[in-house]
N, C-alpha and C positions, 0 to 999 in steps of 0.2 A: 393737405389738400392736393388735389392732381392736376394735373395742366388744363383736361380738359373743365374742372370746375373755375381755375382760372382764367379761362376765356366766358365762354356762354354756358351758364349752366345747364340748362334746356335749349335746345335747337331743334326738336319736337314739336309741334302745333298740342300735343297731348302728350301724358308722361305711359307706360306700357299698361296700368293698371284701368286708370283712367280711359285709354284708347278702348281697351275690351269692354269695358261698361258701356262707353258709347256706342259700339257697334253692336252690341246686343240690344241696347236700347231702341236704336233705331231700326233696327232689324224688326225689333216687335213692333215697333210705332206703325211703320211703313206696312204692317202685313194686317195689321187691324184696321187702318185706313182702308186698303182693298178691298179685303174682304165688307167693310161695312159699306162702301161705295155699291161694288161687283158682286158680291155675295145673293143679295135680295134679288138683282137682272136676273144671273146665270141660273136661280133655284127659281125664277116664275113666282118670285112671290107677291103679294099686291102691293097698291101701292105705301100704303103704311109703312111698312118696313122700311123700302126705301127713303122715306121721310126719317126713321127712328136711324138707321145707317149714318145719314147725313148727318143728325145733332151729332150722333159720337167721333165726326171728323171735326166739323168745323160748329164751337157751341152754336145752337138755334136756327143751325143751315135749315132741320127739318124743318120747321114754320114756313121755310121761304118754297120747299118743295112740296109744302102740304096745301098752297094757294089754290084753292077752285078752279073750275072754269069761270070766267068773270061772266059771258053769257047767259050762264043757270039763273034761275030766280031763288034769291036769297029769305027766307024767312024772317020777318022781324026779330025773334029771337034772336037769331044768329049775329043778324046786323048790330044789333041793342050791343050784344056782349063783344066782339069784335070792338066796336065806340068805347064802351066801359077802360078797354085793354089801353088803348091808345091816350085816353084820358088818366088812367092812373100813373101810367109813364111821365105822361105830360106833367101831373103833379109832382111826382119824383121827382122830377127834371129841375121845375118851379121852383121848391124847397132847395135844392141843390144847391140855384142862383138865386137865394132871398134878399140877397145884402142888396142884388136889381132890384131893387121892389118896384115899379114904376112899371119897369121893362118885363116883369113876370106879370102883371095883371095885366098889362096890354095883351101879353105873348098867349095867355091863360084865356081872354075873352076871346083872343081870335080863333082860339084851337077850338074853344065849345062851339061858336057859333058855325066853324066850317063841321063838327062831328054833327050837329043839329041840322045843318044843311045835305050835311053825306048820307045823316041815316033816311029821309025824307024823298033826295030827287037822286043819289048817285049812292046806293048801296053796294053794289061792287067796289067804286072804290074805296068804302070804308071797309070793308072789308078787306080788301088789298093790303092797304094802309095800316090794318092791326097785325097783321101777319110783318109786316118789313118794320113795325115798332116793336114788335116782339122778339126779331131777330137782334134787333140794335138794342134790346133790350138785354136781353141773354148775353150778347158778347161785352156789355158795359159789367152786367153782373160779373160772369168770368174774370173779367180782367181785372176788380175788385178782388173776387175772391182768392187768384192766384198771388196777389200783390201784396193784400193786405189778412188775408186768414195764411194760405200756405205759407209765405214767406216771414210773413210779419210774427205770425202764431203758430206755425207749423201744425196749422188745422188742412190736414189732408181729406175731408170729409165736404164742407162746405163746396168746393168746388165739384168734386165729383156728382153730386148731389146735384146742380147746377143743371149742369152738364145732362145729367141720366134724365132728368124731368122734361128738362125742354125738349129731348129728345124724344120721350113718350110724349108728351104733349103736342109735339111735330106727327107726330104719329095717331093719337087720337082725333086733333083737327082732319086729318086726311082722310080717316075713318069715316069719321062726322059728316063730314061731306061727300060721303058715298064712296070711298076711295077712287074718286073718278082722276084722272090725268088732268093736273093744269097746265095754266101756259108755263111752268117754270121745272117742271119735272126733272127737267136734264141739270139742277141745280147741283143735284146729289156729286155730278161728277166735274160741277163747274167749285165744290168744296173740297173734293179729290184733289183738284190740280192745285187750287188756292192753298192747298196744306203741304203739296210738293213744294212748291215752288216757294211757298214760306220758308221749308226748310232749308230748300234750295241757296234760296238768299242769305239766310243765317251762317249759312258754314263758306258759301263765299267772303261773304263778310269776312269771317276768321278767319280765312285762308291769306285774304289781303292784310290785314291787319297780324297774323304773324309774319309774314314777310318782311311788314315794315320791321316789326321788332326783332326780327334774324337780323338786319343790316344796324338795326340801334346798338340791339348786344354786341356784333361786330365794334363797333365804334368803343363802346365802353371799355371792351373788351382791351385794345390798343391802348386805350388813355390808361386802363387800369395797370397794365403792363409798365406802362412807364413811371407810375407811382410808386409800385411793389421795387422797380429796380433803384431810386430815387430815396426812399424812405421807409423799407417795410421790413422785418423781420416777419419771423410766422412764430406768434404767441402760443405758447399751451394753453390749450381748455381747461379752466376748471384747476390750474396750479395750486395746489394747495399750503396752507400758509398758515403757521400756527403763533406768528406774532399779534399783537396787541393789533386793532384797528384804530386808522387816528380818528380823532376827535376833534372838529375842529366850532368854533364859535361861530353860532349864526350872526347873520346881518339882519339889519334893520328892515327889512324887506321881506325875509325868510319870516321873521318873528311876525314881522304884518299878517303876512299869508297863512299862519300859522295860525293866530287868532280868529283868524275869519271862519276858519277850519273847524277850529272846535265850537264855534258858535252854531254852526249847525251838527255837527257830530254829536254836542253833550243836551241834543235834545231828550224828553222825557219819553220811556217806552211805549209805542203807538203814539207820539205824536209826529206828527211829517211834515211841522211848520219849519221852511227855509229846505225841508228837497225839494226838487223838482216834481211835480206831477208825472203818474204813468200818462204815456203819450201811448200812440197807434202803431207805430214805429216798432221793430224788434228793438234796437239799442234803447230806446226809452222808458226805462225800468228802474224801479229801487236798488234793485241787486247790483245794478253796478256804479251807480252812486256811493253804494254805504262802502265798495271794495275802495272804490276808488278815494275816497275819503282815508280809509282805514291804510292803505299803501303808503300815502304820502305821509301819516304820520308817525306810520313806522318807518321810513326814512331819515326823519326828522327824530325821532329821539336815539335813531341808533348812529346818526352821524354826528350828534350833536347833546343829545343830553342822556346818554347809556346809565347814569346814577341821577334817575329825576322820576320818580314816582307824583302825585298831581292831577293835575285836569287832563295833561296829555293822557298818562296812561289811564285815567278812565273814559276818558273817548274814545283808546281802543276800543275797551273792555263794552262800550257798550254800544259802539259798532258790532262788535262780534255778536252780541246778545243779538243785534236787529237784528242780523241773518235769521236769525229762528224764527223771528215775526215771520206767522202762514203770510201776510201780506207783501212778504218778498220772494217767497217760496213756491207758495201756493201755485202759480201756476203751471208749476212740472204735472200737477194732476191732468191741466185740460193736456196739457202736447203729449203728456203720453197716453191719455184718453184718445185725442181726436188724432193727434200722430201717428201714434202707434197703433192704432185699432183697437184697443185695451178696454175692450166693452164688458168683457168677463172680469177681472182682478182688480179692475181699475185700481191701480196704485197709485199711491202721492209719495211713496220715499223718494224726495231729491237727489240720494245722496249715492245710492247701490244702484248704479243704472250706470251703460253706457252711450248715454244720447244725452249729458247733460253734464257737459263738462265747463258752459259759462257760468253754473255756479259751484259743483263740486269742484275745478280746477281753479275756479278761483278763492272759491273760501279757502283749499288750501295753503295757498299765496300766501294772503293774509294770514293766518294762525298759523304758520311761520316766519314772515315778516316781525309780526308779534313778538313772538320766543325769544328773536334773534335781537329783536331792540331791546325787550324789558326783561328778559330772564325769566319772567310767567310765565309758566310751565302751567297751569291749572289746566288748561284746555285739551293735556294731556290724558287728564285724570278719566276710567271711563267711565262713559255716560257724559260727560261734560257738556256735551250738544243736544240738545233734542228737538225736535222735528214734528207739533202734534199738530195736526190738520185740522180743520175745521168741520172734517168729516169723522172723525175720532179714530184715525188710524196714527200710528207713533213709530217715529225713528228716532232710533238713538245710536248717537257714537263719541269718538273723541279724535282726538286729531294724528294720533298714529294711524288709525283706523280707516281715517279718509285720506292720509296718503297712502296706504297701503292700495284702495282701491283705484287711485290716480294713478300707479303704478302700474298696477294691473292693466287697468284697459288702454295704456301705450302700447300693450301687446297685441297688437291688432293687425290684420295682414298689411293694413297702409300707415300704419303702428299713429297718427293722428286718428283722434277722435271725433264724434259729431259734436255740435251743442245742437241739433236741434233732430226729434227723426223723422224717420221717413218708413213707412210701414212693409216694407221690403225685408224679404228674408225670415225664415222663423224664427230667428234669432235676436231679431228686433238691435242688430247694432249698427244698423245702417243711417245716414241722415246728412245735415249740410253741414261739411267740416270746415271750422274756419283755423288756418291757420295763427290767427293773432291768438286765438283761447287756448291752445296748443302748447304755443310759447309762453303764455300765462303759466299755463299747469305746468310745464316742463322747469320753469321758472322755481314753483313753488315745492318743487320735487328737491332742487338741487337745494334750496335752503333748509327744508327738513335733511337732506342730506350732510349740510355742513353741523346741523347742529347734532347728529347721533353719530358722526360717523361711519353713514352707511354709504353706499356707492353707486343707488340705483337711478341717479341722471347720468353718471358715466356709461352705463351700461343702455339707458334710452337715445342718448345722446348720438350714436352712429347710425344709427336707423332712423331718427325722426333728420337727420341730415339729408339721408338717399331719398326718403319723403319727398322734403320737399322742394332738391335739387330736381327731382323727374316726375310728379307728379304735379309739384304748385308749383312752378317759377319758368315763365315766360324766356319766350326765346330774347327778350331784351335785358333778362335776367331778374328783371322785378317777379314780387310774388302776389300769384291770383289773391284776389279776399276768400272766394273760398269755393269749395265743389260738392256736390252732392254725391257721396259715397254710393256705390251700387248701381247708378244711373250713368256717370261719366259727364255730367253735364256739370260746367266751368262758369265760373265772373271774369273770365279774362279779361274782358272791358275793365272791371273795375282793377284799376290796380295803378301804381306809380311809385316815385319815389317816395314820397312820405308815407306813401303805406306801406312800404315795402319798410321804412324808418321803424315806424309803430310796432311792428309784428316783432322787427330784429332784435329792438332796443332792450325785450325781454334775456334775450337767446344771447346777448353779448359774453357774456364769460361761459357760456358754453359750446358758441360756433364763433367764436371771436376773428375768425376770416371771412365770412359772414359778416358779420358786422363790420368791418374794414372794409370789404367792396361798398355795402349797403350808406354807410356813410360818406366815402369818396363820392358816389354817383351822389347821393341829397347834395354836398357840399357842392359838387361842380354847378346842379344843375338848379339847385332853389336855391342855395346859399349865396353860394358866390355870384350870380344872375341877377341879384337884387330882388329875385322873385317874393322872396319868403317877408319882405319890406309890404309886399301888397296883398292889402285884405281877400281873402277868399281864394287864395292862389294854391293853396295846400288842400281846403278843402272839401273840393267836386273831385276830385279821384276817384273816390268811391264812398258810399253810404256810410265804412266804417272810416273816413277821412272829417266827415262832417262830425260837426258837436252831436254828439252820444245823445244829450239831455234837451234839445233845440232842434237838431238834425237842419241847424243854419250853416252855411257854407262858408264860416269862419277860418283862420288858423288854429283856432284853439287846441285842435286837438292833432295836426300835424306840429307845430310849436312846442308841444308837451313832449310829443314822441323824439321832435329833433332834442330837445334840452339832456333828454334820458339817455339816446344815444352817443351826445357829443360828451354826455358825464360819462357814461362808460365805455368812453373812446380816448378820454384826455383830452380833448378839443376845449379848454377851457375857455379862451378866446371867445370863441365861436358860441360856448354855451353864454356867453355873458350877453353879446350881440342879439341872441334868442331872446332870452329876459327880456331886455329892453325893447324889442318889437311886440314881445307879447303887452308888456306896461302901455305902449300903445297903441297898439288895436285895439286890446282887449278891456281897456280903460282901469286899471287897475285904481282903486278907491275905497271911499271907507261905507260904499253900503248903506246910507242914511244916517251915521252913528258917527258920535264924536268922537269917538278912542280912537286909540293906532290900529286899529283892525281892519284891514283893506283885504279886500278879493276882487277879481277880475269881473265887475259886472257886465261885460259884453258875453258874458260867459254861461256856460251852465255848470251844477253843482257836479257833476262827472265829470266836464273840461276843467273845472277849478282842484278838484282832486287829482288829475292827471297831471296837471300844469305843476300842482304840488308835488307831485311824485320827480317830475324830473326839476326841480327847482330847492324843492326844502333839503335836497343833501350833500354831499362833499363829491371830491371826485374818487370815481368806482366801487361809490359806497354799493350796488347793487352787486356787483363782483363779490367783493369784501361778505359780505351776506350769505352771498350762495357756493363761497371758497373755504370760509375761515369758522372756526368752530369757533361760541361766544368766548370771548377769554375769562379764565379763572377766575381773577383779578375785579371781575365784574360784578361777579356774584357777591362778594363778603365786602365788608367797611361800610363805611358810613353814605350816604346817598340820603338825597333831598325828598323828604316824604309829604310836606302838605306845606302852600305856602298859598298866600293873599291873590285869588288870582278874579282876575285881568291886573291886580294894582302892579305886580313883580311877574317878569317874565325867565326866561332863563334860558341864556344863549349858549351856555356849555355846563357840563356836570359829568365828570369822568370822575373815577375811583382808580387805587393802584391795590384792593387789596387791604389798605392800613388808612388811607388819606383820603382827603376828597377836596376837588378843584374845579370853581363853581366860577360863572360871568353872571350877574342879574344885573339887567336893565328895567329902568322905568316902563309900567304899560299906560298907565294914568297919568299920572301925577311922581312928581319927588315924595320924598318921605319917609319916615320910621318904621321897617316894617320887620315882623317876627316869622321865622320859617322854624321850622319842624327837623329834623334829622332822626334818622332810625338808624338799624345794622352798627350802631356805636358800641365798645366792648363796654359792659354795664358797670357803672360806678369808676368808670375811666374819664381822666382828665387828658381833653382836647387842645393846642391852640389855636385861637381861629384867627389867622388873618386878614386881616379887611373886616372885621365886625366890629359892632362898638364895646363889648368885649373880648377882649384879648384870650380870657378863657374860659372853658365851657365842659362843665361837669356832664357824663355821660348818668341817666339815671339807674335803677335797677333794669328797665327793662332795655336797656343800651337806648333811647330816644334821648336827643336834648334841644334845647329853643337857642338858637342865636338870633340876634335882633342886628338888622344893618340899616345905615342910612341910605337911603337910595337917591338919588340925583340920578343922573343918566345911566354909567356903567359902574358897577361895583365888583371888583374881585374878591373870592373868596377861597384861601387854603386854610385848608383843616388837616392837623398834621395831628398824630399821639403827642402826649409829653413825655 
């Protein structure tokens, strides 16, 4: 790294890419505003225009410049339908606040009785009146539709739509009324200045607010220097490592979390009892539940049970399966429908697209995570994925194939990707990029890398650096959540330590200097502060700080991402200290049920996967993963194929090759229980240590049954004779 990435990474307000989108952007913004303000004056046109001008500055301005003269006499018609307008709102309104019920039918009677009185002795001013609720109507829509269709759905249509209506509608009324001049005509240019001056204030805003962060990053900056001189060497990315990875025995705790885990993962296909509900929310989806589920427990058996075939590894298997359910899928159809403009081909492949990289970057992840815990390879085979819609179109692939394309579109001029688009460009690769699904993918690249061989996150790896050293990261050094490609428009607000944690935690053995600042600054300033001790201190950062699954402003999911990071930092200490604040905020328990199987009920089913992801593994097991090719030794001998479960659980199950060395603890009850063994050389005699026999005939097809007593913890070596 260079001295300048060692002090402030960005000292920019915007990184060079970014800065030219924004000033083209606003260059068009600003000259569309004008001309729709000044345009209709300087061409002499009536007054409609002027009204239709105004909606496309400021949503519904038209309505307020299409007000009559309040003098004219009014038609009952006109009056009628004007009352109707303000009435319908009114009930909007009502429904909105029903949980008032008392306070809505007061609110309800008083509103008819003055529209009954308005249409009667004061027509003008219901008329007035429907015009200024129309306006306040339209800009409550807008600000709906950009919040929760654009951003939420990356439904680009809804709003615009909005927008164009009221605008002719601004413009009809004026018609309608003769296009005479009312009292508010000069509205048009009082929408003009209201949209300067919004702008106005927006980028002052920024201006003050990176200022603070130039003198934050200064500060860090110093402290970071004296940490580096104190205790730092500078780690290679990505070392590569061809010994054995350890293996070490879960705890009682792990095993709890673990339980809970597959209780909802080994549900049956199309059922979705114990996910979360899709919510309104971008983050509130399936998709990232079944990931985040499917991560942690490939964590968990590659840290810990690498020779354990079972429930574990078919809750992968039928994780991986749900991704195919259209009900997780399925909606790439609407965002590249309404996103992308895709009115002609409408497409639903999820998977060959560049705008849709929170599920194809993240299945990768996973169906490497996978490979790398269980040695299943099936996912490989092609066709192994398919993808059929509800509309009867079909994709099919397999899992070299979807990294090959996650590959692919890091080649991109800002080499990050969108997850969500934005209808810009013929090209259609435009859209909001978030860094965290970036490092997802980037993530799930370098694990198919560790397991073939290949070398294609070293090669992404210096480019997705300059990324997001100039482009995402704050002159206080933290990095934005995310920016809209092509636009230039930034979440700088949204950002901090923990998210900056979150995004890293991925990237650790690939920007592992990176990750060294990223968790000095969380340690100095939530860790060591006592901060991270108090509920909800991690999570208002940003959108992607709160619980995914709840979008409540817990630590759940800054907690998750410190655990991940301090694992793949060596912070062991530190990560133990996490656990136990997460055990108590997040109430860790058994869920209604009597067995050892506890989850985090203050939690959601996507914070409890993430929580799992940084908790169920050993230390730098995610390194280990995206460094070290599976070992040999993994694949052949004997390994634990089906055993009594919840009754027997299994805290370690490693092979050398010849032998197999196994921890089972109680999940129930003590007891006599029989497990299964497979990969045994067939018609070969075993000894099994810790069994209640001593020796154990392998059959023809190398499978044999040992039977152990179980009480708490039982060990088990299985050696040839």
């Amino acid at each position: 790294m260079t001295a300048a990435t060692d002090s402030v990474p960005a000292v920019r307000m915007r990184g060079p890419m970014t800065a030219r989108w924004f000033a083209r952007t606003a260059a068009v913004v600003l000259v569309v505003w004008v001309v729709a303000a000044a345009g209709p004056v300087l061409a002499g046109l009536p007054l409609p225009w002027r009204a239709f001008g105004a909606g496309l500055i400021v949503p519904g301005a038209g309505l307020i410049v299409a007000v009559p003269p309040l003098h004219h006499h009014f038609d009952t018609a006109m009056v009628v339908g004007h009352a109707v307008i303000v009435a319908a709102e009114a009930a909007v309104l009502g429904w909105a606040l029903r949980r008032f019920r008392l306070g809505v039918v007061l609110a309800s009677s008083a509103v008819l009785a003055a529209l009954v009185t308005g249409v009667l002795v004061a027509p003008a001013a219901v008329v007035l009146t429907g015009h200024i609720a129309g306006f306040a109507g339209v800009l409550i829509a807008s600000g709906w539709a950009y919040a929760f269709r654009c951003i939420a759905r990356s439904d680009y249509v809804t709003l615009p739509v909005i927008v164009l209506v009221a605008a002719a509608a601004g413009a009809g009324l004026a018609a309608y009324h003769g296009a005479m001049p009312g009292p508010f005509t000069w509205f048009s240019w009082v929408a003009l200045g209201v949209a300067v001056a919004g702008a106005g204030i927006a980028m002052t805003r920024d201006l003050f607010r990176h200022r603070a962060a130039v003198r934050l990053g200064a500060e860090r900056a110093r402290y970071l220097t004296e940490r580096r001189a104190a205790a730092r060497t500078n780690p290679v990315p990505l070392q590569r490592s061809t010994a054995s990875p350890p293996v070490t025995e879960a705890t009682a705790d792990q095993l709890a979390l673990l339980r809970h885990l597959l209780r909802v993962a080994l549900r049956p296909p199309g059922d979705w009892t114990g996910f979360d509900g899709e919510g309104p929310g971008p983050l509130q989806q399936y998709r990232y539940q079944v990931n985040a589920l499917g991560w942690a427990l490939s964590m968990y058996a590659y840290s810990h049970t690498p020779a354990l075939r079972g429930p574990v590894h078919a809750a992968q298997t039928m994780l991986l399966d749900r991704l195919q359910d259209p009900a997780v899928w399925q909606y790439w159809y609407w965002e590249n429908l309404l996103g992308n403009w895709d009115f002609r081909k409408r497409r639903t492949d999820p998977i060959d697209v560049r705008q849709n990289i929170m599920f194809t970057g993240y299945l990768n992840l996973q169906l490497g995570m996978f490979e790398q815990a269980t040695g299943d390879a099936r996912f490989r085979a092609p066709g192994a994925l398919e993808f059929h819609s509800l509309l009867g179109q079909s994709a099919i692939y397999d899992h070299d194939a979807i990294n090959a394309i996650v590959v692919r579109n890091f080649d991109s001029d800002l080499c990050l990707w969108p997850c969500e688009p934005l209808p810009i460009g013929r090209s259609r690769t435009r859209g909001l990029v978030f860094p965290y699904c970036n490092a997802v993918s980037a993530a799930g690249v370098a694990v198919t890398d560790a397991l073939r061989g290949t070398g294609a996150a070293a090669e992404i790896t210096p480019r997705l650096r300059h990324a997001l050293e100039t482009e995402f990261t704050a002159a206080d050094g933290d990095l934005v959540t995310f920016l809209a490609s092509g636009l230039g428009l930034t979440a700088r607000g949204f950002r901090g330590p923990t998210t900056t944690a979150g995004i890293v935690a991925f990237l650790a053995p690939l920007l592992p200097e990176t990750a060294w600042r990223a968790w000095e600054v969380l340690r100095r300033e939530w860790l060591e502060t006592g901060q991270y001790l108090l509920p909800g201190t991690g999570g208002s950062e940003s959108p992607t700080a709160a619980d995914w699954g709840s979008q409540a402003a817990t630590n759940a999911e800054p907690l998750a991402a410190a655990m991940l990071l301090a694992q793949e930092c060596g912070a062991r200490e530190w990560h133990s200290s996490l656990w136990r604040a997460a055990v108590e905020q997040l109430e860790f328990g058994e869920h209604g049920n009597r067995t050892s199987a506890r989850g985090f009920t203050g939690a959601s089913v996507h914070a409890n996967g993430m929580l799992g992801l940084g908790s169920l593994g050993r230390p730098c097991a995610l390194t280990d993963m995206m460094s070290r090719p599976r070992p040999a030794a993994w694949e052949h001998g004997p390994r634990i194929a089906e055993l009594p479960h919840p009754d027997v659980l299994v805290a370690r199950a490693v092979g050398d090759g010849a032998g197999l060395d196994a921890v089972f603890r109680a999940g129930v009850a003590p007891g006599r229980y029989a497990v299964v063994l497979d990969r045994l050389r067939p018609a070969h005699t075993y000894h099994a240590h810790g069994a209640t026999d001593a020796v154990v005939h392998a059959d023809a097809r190398g499978t044999a049954r040992i039977t152990i007593d179980l009480h708490d913890r039982t060990v088990i070596e299985l050696r040839p004779a």
